[in-house]
C-alpha beads as a LAMMPS data file, in Angstrom:
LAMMPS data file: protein, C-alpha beads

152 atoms
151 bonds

1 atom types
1 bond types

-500.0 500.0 xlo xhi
-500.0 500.0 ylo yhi
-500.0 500.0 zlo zhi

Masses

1 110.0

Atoms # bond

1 1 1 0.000 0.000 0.000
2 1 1 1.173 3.169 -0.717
3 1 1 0.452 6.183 1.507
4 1 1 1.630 9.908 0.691
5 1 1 2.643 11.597 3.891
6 1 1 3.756 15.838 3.437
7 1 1 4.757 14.928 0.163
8 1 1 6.863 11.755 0.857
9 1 1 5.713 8.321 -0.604
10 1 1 5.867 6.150 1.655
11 1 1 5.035 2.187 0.856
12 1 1 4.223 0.179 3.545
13 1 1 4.307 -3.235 3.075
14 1 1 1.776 -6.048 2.916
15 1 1 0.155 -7.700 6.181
16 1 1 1.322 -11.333 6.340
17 1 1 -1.904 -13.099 5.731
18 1 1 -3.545 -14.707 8.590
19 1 1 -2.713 -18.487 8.121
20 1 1 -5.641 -20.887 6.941
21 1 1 -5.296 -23.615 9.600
22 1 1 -7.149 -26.947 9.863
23 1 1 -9.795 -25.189 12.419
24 1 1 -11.230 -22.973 9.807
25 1 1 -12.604 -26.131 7.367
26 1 1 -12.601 -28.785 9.935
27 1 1 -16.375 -30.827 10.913
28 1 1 -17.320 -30.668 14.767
29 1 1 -20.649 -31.827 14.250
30 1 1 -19.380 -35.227 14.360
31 1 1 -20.829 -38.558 14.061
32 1 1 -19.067 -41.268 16.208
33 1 1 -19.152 -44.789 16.518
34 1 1 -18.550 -47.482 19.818
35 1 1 -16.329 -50.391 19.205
36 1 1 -19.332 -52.012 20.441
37 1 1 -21.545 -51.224 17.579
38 1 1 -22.760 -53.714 15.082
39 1 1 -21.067 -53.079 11.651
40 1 1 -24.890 -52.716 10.908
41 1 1 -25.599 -49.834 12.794
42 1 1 -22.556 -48.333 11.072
43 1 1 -23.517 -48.921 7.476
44 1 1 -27.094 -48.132 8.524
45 1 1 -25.440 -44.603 10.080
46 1 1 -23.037 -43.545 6.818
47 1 1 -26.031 -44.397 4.753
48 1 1 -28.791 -42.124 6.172
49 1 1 -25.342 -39.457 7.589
50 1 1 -23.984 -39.599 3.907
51 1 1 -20.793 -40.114 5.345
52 1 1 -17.890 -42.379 4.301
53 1 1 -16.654 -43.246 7.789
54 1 1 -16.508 -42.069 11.113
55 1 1 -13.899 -41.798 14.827
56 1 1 -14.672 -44.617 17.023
57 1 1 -14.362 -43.205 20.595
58 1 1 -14.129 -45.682 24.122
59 1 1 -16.602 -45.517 27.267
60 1 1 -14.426 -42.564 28.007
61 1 1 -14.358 -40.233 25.499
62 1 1 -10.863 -41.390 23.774
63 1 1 -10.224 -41.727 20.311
64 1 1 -10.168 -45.512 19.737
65 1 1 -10.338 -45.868 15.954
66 1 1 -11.842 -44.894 12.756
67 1 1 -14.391 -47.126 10.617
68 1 1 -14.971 -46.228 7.266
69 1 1 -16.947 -47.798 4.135
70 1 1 -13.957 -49.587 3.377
71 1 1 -13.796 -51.546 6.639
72 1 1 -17.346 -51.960 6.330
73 1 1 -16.600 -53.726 3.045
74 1 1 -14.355 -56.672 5.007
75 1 1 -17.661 -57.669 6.963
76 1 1 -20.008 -57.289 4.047
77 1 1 -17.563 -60.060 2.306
78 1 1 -17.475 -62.058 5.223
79 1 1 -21.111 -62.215 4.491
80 1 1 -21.418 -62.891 1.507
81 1 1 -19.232 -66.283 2.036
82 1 1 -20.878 -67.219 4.833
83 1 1 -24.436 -67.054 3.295
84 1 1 -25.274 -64.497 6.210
85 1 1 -28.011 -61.918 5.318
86 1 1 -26.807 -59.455 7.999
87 1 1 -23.448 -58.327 9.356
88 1 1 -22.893 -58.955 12.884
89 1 1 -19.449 -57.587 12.982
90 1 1 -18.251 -55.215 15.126
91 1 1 -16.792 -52.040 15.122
92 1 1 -13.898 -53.096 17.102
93 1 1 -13.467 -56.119 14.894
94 1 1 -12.627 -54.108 11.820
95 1 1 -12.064 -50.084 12.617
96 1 1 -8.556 -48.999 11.889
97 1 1 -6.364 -48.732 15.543
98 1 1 -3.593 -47.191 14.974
99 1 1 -4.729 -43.954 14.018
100 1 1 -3.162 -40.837 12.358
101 1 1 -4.628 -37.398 13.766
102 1 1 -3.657 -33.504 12.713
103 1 1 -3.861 -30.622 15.302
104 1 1 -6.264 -27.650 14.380
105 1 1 -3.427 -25.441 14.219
106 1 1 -1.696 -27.139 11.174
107 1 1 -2.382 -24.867 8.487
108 1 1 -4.468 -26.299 5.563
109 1 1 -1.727 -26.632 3.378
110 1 1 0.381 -28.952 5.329
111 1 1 -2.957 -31.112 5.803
112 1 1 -3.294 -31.283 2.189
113 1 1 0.322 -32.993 2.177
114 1 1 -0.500 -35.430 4.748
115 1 1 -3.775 -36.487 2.561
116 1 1 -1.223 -36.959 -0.163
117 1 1 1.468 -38.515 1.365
118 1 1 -0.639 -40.871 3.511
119 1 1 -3.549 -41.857 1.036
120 1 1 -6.308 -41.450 3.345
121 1 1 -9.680 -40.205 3.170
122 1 1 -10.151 -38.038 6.715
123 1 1 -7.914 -37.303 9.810
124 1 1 -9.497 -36.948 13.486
125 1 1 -8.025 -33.446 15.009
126 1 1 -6.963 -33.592 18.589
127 1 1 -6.363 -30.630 20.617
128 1 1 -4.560 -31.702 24.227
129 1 1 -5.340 -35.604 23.608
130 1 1 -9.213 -34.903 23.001
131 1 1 -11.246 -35.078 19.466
132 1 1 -12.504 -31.564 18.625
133 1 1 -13.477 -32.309 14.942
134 1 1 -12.232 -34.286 11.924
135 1 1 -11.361 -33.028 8.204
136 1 1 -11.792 -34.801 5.599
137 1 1 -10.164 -34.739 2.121
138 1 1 -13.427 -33.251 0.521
139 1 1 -13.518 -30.582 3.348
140 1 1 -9.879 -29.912 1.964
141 1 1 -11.051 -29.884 -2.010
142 1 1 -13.962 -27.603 -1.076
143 1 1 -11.761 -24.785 0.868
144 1 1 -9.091 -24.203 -1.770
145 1 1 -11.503 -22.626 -4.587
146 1 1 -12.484 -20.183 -1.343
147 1 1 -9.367 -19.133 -1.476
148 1 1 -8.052 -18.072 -5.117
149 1 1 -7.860 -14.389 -3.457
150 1 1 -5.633 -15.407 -0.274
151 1 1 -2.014 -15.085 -0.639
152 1 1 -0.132 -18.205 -0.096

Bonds

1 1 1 2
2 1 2 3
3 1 3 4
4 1 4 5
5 1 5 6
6 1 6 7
7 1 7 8
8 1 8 9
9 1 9 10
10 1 10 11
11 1 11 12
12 1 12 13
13 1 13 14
14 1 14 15
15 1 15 16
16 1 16 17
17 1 17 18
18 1 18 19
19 1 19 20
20 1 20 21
21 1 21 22
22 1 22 23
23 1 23 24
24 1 24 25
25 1 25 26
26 1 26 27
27 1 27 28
28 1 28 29
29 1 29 30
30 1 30 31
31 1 31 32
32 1 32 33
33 1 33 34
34 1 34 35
35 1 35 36
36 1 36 37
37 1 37 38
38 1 38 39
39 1 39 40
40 1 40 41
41 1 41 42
42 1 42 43
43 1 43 44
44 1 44 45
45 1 45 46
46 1 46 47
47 1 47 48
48 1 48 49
49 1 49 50
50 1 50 51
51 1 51 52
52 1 52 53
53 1 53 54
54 1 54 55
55 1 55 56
56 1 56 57
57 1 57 58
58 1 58 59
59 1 59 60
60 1 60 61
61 1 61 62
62 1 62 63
63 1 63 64
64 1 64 65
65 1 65 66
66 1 66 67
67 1 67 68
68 1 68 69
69 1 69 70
70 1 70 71
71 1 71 72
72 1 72 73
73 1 73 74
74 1 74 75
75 1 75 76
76 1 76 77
77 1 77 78
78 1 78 79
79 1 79 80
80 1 80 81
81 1 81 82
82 1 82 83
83 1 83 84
84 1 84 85
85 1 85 86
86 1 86 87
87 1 87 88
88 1 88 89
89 1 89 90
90 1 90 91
91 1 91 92
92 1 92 93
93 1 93 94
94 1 94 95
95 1 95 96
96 1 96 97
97 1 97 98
98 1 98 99
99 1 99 100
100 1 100 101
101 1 101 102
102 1 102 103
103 1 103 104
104 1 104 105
105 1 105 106
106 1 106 107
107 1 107 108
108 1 108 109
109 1 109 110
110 1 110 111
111 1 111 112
112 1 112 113
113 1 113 114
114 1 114 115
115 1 115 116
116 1 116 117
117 1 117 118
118 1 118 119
119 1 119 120
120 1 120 121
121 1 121 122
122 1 122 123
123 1 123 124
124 1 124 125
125 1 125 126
126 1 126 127
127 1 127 128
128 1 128 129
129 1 129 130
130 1 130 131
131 1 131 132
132 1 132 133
133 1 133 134
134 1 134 135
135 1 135 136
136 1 136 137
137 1 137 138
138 1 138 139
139 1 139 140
140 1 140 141
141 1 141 142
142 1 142 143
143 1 143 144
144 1 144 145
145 1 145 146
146 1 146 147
147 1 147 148
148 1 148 149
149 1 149 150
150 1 150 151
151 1 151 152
């Protein structure tokens, strides 16, 4: 910006843009499974939630897992050998364990690498051990045309 003070030009220079952190696109209206819970409650939930998977948190509150569709898809094959009409799986039996999470501070950017790097459809964000959202590589895809203005 330039700014014209008794005569003297004076150019001040650009604000550092505020950065665009995982926060800012994350869900917190979250949907979460039991390890409990009948891999038919979970297809029955994604279905009518339109969702593609979900955190699986304990008795306690803790982050336990994550089920998706694709997990889902190990019991609905199980099935299908066994001649069984329903899936009586559970959650436990088939959610991934060892879980990879991403602070809401990262910025959005470096979230977008870890979706690359790790092939994986959605990351549960902790904030001091507890789950405060998830973001999901679609919430990712839909905040970058949002930002064509923002300097990088």
């Amino acid at each position: 910006m330039v700014k014209s003070f008794q005569g003297v030009r004076v150019v001040e220079p650009k604000k550092a843009a505020a950065p665009i952190l995982v926060s800012d696109h994350m869900s917190t209206n979250l949907v979460t499974f039991r390890p409990e819970d009948s891999i038919d409650h979970v297809l029955d939930m994604l279905t009518k939630k339109k969702i593609s998977g979900a955190p699986v948190l304990d008795a306690n509150g803790n982050l336990a897992g994550i089920i998706s569709e694709v997990d889902c898809l190990k019991e609905i094959i199980k099935g299908k050998y066994s001649n069984t009409p329903t899936f009586p799986g559970t959650v436990a039996e088939h959610m991934t364990k060892n879980v990879m999470t991403l602070s809401p501070d990262l910025s959005l950017f470096d979230a977008a690498q870890k979706f690359l790097d790790n092939k994986i459809r959605r990351f549960p964000v902790m904030k001091d051990g507890k789950l405060v959202g998830q973001i999901s590589l679609s919430d990712v895809i839909r905040a970058f045309p949002k930002l064509k203005s923002t300097t990088w």
